[in-house]
N, C-alpha and C positions, 0 to 999 in steps of 0.2 A: 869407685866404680867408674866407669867407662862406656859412657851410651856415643851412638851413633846416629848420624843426620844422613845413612847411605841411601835408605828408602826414599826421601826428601829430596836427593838430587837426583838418582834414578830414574822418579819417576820427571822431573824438570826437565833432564833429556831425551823423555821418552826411550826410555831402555828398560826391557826388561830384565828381571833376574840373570836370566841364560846370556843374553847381550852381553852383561858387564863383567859377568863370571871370564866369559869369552875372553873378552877387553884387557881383563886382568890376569889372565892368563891361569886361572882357579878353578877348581871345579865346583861344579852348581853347587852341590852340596854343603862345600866348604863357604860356600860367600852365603848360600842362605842359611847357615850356620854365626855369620861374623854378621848380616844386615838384621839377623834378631836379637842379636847379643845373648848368644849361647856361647859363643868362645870372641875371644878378643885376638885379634890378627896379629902375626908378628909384622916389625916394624917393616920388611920389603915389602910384604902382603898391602899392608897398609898403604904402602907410597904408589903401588901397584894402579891401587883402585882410587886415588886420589888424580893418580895422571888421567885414567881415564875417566874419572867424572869433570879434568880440568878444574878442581878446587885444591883448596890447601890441606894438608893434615889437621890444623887447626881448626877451619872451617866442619871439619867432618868428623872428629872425634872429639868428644868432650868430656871430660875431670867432673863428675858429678860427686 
């Protein structure tokens, strides 16, 4: 399984939802689909919203 820390840095930058959807070039729906872990992002998606939280892949997705 595969949880997520996007909520975690989101809110760290003060962005919300819509912000980073934006950021990441996704739509709402889809990223508030991938920040509750209802679906798991493919790897661009991923790298996507990692540039604009300025963290790593590593840092924000984790191997549970």
């Amino acid at each position: 399984m595969i949880l997520n820390r996007i909520k975690k840095y989101r809110r760290e930058n003060n962005l919300t939802q819509e912000e980073l959807a934006r950021l990441s070039n996704i739509t709402l729906r889809h990223y508030q689909k991938i920040e509750n872990c209802e679906v798991i992002p493919r790897l661009d998606t991923a790298h996507k919203i990692s540039k604009a939280l300025k963290k790593s892949l590593y840092d924000i997705f984790i191997l549970d």
